[in-house]
N, C-alpha and C positions, 0 to 999 in steps of 0.2 A: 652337607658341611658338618664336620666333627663338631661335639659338644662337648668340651673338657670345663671338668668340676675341679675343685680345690681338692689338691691332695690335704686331707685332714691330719692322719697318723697312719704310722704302715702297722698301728695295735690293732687297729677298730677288725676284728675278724669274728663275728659272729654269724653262724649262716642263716638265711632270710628267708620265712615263712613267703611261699604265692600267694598273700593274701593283704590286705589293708582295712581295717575301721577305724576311724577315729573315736569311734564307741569301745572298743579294746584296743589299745594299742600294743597288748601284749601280742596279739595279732602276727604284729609282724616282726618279732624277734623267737628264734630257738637259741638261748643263750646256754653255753656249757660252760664248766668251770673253766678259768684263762688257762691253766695248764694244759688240759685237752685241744683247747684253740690252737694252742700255739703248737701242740703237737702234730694236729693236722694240715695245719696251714701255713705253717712257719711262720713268714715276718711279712706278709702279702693280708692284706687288709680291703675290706668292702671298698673304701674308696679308690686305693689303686687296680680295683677292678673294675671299676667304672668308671676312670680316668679315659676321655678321648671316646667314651661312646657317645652314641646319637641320640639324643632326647627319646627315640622309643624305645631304644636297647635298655635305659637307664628305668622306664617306667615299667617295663618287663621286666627288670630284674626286681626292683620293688613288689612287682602285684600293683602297681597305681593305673588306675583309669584316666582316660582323656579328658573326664569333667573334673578332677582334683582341683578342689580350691585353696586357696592359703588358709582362708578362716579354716578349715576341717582339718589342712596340718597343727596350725594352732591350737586348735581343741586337743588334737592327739598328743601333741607335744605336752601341754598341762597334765592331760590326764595321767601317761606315764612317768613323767617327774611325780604327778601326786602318788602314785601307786608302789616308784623304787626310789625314791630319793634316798639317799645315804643318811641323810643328818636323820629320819624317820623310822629307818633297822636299828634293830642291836648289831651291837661291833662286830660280831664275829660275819654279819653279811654283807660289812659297809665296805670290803674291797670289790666284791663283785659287782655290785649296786653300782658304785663306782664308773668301773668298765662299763656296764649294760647303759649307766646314761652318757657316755661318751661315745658309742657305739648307736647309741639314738639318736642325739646327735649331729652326728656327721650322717646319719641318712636323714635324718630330716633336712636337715639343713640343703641336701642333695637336690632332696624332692620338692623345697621350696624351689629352687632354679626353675625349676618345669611346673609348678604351679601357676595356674590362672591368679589375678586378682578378686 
C-alpha cells in the first residue's frame, strides 16, 4: 500500500546525506547555496520526491534504520535548530539558515510518520 506524506513546499530541494545521527544532525543535510538548488533541481523538492512512496523507499532515501524512534528525531531536530537557527547567525547567513531549517523540517517531520513511539 502507498505511503503519501504531506507535500510541504516544491522549495525544500536540498540533496540528502545516506546517513542519520541524532548526535549530528548536520549529518543528514549537503546544503548548497538556494541559487545552485534551484539550478539543479528546478522547482521539484525533497518532499515531492517522496510523495506516494512506501515507508521503506522513504527511510532509504533518508539513511533511517528500522529502530528510528521519535525521541532520537526529537533530539535531532533540537540539536539542529540549536546549531542554524536564523535569529542565532549574523544577517548575512540568516537567508540560508532560513532554507536549511525549512528544508529540516519537512524531512523530519517526514521521518516522524515512519517513526516508532
Amino acid at each position: 500500500m502507498p505511503f503519501a506524506c504531506a507535500v510541504f513546499s516544491a522549495d525544500f530541494g536540498a540533496p540528502i546525506k545516506n546517513s542519520f545521527s541524532p548526535r549530528n544532525p548536520s549529518l543528514l543535510f549537503d546544503i548548497d547555496p538556494p541559487e545552485q538548488q534551484q539550478a539543479e533541481q528546478g522547482n521539484e523538492g525533497i518532499a515531492l520526491r517522496m510523495a506516494c512512496q512506501s515507508p521503506d523507499a522513504i527511510r532509504m532515501e533518508l539513511g533511517l534504520g528500522p529502530e528510528l524512534k521519535r525521541a532520537d528525531l526529537q533530539r535531532c531536530r533540537r540539536r539542529f535548530a540549536a546549531q542554524n537557527h536564523p535569529d542565532r547567525l549574523p544577517p548575512q547567513f540568516r537567508e540560508a539558515a532560513e532554507q536549511r531549517m525549512k528544508t529540516a523540517n519537512a524531512l523530519l517531520d517526514a521521518a516522524m510518520l515512519l517513526a516508532h513511539a
